[in-house]
C-alpha positions as CSV (number, residue, x, y, z in Angstrom):
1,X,-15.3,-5.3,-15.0
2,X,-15.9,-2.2,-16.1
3,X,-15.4,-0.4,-12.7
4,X,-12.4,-2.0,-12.4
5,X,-10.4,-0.4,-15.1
6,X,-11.8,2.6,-14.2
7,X,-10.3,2.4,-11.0
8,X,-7.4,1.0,-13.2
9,X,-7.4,4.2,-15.1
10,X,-8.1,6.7,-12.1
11,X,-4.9,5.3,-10.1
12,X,-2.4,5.5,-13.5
13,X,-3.2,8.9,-14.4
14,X,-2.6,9.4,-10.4
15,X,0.6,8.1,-10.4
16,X,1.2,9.8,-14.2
17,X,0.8,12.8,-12.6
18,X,3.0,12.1,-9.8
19,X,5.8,11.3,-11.7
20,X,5.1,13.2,-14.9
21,X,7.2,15.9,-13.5
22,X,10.4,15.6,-14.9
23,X,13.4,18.3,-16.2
24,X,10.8,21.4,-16.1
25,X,10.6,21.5,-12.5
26,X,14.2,22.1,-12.1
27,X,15.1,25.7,-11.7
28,X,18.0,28.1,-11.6
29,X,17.1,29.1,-8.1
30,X,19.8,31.4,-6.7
31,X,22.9,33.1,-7.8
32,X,26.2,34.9,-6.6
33,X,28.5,36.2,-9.0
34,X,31.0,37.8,-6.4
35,X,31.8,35.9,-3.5
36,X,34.2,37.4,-0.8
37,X,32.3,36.3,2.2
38,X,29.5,33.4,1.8
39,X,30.2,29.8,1.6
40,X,33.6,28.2,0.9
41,X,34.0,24.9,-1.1
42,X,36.0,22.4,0.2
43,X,39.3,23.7,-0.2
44,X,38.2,27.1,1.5
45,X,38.2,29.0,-1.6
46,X,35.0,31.3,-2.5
47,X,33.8,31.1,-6.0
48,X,31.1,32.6,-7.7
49,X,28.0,29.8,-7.2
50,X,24.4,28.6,-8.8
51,X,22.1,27.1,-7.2
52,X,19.4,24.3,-8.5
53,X,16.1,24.0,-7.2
54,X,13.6,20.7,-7.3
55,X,10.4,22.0,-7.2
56,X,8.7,19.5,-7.7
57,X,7.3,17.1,-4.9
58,X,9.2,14.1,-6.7
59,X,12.8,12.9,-7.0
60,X,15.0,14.2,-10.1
61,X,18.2,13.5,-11.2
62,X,20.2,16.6,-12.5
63,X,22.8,14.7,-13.7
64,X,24.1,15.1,-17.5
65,X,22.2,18.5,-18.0
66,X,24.4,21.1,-19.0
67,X,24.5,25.0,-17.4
68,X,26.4,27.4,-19.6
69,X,27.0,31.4,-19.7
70,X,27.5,31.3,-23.6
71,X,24.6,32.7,-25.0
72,X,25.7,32.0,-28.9
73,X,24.2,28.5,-27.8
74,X,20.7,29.9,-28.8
75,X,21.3,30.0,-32.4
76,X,19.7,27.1,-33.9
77,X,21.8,26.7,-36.5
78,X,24.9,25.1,-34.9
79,X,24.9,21.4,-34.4
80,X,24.2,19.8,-31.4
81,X,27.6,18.5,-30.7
82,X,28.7,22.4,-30.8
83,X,26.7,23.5,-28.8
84,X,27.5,20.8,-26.3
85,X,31.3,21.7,-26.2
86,X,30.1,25.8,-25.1
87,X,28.6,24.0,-22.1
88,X,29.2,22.4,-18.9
89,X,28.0,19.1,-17.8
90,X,26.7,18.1,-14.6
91,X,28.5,15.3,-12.8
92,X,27.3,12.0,-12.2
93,X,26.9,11.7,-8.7
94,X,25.3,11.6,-5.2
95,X,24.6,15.2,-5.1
96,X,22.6,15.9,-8.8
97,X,20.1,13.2,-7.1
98,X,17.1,16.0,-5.7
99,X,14.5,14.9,-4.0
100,X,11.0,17.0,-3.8
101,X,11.8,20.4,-2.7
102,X,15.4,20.2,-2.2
103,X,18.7,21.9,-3.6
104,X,22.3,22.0,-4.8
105,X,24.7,24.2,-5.2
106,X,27.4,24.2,-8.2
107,X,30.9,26.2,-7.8
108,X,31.7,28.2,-11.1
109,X,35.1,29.3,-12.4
110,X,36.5,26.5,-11.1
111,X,37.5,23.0,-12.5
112,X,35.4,19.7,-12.5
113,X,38.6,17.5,-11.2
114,X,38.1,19.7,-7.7
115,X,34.6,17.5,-6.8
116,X,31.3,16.8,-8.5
117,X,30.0,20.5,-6.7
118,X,32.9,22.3,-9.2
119,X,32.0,23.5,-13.0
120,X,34.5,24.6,-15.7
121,X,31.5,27.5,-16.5
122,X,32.8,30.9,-16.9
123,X,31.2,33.6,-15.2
124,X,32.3,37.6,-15.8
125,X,30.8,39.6,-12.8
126,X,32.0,42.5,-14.2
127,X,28.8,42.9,-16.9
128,X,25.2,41.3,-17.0
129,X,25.9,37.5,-17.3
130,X,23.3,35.2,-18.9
131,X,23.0,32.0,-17.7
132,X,21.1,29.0,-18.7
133,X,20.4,25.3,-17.8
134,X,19.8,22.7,-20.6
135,X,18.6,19.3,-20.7
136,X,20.6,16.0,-21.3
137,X,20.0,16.0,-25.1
138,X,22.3,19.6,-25.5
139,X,18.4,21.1,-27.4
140,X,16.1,21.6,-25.0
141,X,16.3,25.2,-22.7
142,X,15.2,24.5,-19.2
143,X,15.8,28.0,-17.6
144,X,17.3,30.5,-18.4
145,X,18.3,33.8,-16.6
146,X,20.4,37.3,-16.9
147,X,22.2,38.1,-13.6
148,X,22.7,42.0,-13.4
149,X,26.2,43.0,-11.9
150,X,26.0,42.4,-8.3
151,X,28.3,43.8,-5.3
152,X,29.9,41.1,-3.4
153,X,28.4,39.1,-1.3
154,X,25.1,40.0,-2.8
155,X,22.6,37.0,-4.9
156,X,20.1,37.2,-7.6
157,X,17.7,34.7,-6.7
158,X,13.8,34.3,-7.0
159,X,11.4,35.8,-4.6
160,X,10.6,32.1,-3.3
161,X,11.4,28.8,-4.9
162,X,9.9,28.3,-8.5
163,X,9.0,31.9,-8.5
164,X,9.2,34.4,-11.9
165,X,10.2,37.1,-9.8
166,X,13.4,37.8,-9.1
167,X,15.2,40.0,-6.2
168,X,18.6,41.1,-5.1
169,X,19.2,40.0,-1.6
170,X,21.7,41.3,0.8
171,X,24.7,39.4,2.6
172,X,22.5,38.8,5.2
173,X,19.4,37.4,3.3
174,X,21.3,35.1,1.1
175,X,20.2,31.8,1.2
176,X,22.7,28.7,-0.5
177,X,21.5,25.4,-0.7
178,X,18.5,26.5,1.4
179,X,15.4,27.7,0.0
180,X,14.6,31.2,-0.6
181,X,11.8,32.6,1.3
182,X,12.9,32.8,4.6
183,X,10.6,33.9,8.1
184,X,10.9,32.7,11.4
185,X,7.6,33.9,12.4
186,X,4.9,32.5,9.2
187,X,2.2,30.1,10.2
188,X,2.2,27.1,8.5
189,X,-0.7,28.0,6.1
190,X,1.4,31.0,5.2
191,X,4.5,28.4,4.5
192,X,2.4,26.1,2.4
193,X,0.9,29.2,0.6
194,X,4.5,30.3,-0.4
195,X,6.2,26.6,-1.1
196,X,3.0,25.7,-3.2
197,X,1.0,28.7,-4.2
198,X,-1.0,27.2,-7.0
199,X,-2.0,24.3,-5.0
200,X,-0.9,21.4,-7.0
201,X,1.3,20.0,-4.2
202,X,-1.7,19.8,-2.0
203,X,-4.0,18.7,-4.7
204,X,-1.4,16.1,-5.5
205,X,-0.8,15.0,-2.4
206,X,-5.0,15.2,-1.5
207,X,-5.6,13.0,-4.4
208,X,-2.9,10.2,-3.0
209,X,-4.3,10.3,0.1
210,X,-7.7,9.2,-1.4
211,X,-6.6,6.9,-3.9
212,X,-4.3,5.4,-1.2
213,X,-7.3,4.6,0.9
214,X,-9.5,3.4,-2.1
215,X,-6.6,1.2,-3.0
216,X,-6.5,-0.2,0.5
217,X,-10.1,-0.3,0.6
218,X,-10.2,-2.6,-3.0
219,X,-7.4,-4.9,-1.6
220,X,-9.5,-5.5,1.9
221,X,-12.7,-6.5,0.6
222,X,-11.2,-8.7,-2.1
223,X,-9.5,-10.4,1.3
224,X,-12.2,-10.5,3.0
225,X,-14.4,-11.7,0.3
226,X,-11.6,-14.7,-0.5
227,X,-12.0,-15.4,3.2
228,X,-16.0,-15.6,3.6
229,X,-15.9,-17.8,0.2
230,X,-13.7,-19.8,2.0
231,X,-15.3,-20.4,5.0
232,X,-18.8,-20.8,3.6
233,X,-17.6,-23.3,1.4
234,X,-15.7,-25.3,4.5
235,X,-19.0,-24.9,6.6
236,X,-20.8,-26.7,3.4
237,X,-18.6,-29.3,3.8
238,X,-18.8,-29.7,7.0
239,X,-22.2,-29.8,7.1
240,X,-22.9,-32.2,4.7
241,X,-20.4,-34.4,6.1
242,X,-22.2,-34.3,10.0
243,X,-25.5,-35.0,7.9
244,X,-23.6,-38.2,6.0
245,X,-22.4,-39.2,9.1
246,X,-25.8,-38.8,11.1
247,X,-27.3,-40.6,8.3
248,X,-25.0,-43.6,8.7
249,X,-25.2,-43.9,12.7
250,X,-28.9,-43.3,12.7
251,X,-29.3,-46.1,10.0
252,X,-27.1,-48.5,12.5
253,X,-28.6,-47.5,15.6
254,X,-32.0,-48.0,13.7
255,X,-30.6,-51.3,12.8
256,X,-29.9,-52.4,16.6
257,X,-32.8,-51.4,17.7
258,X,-34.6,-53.2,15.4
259,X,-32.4,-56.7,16.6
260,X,-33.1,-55.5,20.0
261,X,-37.2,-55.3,19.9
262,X,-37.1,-58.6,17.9
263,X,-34.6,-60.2,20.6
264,X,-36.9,-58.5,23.6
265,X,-40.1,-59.8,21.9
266,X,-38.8,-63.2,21.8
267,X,-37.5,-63.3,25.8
268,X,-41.5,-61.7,26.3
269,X,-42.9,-64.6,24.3
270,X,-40.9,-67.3,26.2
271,X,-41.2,-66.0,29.7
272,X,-45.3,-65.8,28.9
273,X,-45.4,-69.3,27.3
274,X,-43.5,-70.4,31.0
275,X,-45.9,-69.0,33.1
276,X,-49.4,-70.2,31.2
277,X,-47.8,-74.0,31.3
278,X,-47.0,-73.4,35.4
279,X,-50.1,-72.0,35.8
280,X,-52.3,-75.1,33.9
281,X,-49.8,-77.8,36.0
282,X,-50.6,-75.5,39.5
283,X,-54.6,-75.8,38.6
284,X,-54.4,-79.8,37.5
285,X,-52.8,-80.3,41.1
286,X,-55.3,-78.2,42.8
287,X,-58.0,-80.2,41.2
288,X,-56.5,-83.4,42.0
289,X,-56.1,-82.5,45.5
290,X,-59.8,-81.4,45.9
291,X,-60.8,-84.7,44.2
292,X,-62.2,-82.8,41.4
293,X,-61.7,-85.4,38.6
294,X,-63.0,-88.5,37.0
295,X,-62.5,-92.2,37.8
296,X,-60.7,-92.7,34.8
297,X,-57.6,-94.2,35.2
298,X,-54.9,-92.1,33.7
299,X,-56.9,-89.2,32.7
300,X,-57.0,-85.9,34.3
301,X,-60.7,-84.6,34.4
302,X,-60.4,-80.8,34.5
303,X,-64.2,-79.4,35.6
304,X,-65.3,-76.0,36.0
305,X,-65.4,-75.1,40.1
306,X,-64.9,-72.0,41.9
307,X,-61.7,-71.8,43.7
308,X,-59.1,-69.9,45.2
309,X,-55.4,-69.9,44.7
310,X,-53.4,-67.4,44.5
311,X,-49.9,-67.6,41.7
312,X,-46.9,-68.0,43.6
């Protein structure tokens, strides 16, 4: 019992730890602030974008967490409900679903009724502009960043995704809705290394693997088990059934045989009793033929004599 909620135990705080990561694993990943030539929405206009990282190898939902560029939001003493109308919520919708290690990208300066991808956020990319991303409840900071001025074209984004350090990257190194480290020619250790360089992805996914197979392992022998019980106790039955059986046909055949020796014995007895009687008649007329009895009249005289006749 005892090794069973062990087991028990092992696999929750596997799964815990699977889906334990929730709202800190999202990231402000990437950001443009002056957009002349990168990617258009879907009305070919270029705004000023963020993008949202997952980095996390589960699914998250962004939706209903807020991004704003108001920084009196960090005073503590405003209410909630404040500080809720200084920020911009994220749609419901298809797109705020990430799954592990994915992103998406948020137009700014533009107007919610334009698409889930649009936000009402103000951005000035004339000065240093500090943005943030808070959680569903309008109190809890997610991340937080302050975007220098940029030229056009140009993104502050983080060295690789999840990354503390940030970098400036050129047009050409700018990377929306696509993750940030970008090399044609890295091995795949050298990817892994720089999408998981702590390890926990692989340590996550290591432990899955093995509690996957114990799990597998636990519900094939308890089959298998179910299914020798189940034979065993069908080949008992079985067995003591043939021996009932046996027992019942060797009883009858006993029984037969018994009628049979008894039936045999009698024939023996009758077919002996025939031939003593023929034989006494077959010696009286030899007798009588050799004149080998008495005067008497009426009586057969039977007296010892040596003679030869064969039983016919």
């Amino acid at each position: 019992m005892s090794k069973k909620i062990l087991f028990v135990g092992l696999l929750f705080c596997y799964i815990s730890s699977v889906f334990a990561q929730g709202a800190k694993n999202i990231k402000i990943n990437e950001v443009l602030t002056i957009n002349k030539n990168s990617i258009q929405d879907e009305y070919g206009r270029r705004n000023a974008w963020i993008e949202l990282a997952n980095i996390a190898f589960s699914s998250y939902d962004v939706r209903g967490m807020y991004i704003t560029t108001d920084k009196s939001v960090l005073n503590k003493d405003i209410s909630v409900p404040e500080r809720i109308r200084k920020m911009c919520q994220l749609p419901n919708d298809d797109c705020t679903k990430l799954s592990a290690r994915r992103h998406v990208l948020f137009f700014l300066n533009s107007s919610p009724t334009d698409g889930a991808h649009h936000l009402s956020t103000k951005l000035d990319a004339t000065a240093p502009v500090w943005i943030a991303l808070y959680d569903g409840n309008g109190v809890d900071l997610i991340d937080s960043v302050t975007v220098p001025i940029l030229n056009a074209n140009t993104s502050y984004a983080r060295e690789n995704d999840g990354r503390s350090k940030w970098v400036v990257k050129n047009t050409d190194a700018v990377t929306p809705s696509t993750q940030n480290y970008v090399a044609g020619t890295e091995s795949k250790i050298s990817q892994l290394k720089n999408n998981d360089p702590n390890g926990f992805g692989i340590t996550v996914l290591a432990m899955g693997i093995v509690f996957s197979c114990l799990l597998l392992l636990y519900v094939a022998f308890t089959i298998m088990g179910y299914i020798m019980k189940r034979r065993k106790r069908k080949k008992e039955e079985w067995r003591k059934t043939k021996h009932s059986r046996k027992f019942h046909l060797k009883r009858k055949e006993d029984e037969i045989s018994i009628e049979d020796v008894v039936s045999l014995n009698n024939e023996i007895i009758s077919d002996v009793a025939e031939e003593e009687y023929l034989a006494v008649i077959a010696m009286a007329l030899k007798e009588y033929e050799d004149n080998s009895h008495d005067s008497e009249s009426g009586i057969i005289t039977i007296k010892h004599s040596n003679v030869h006749w064969r039983n016919v």
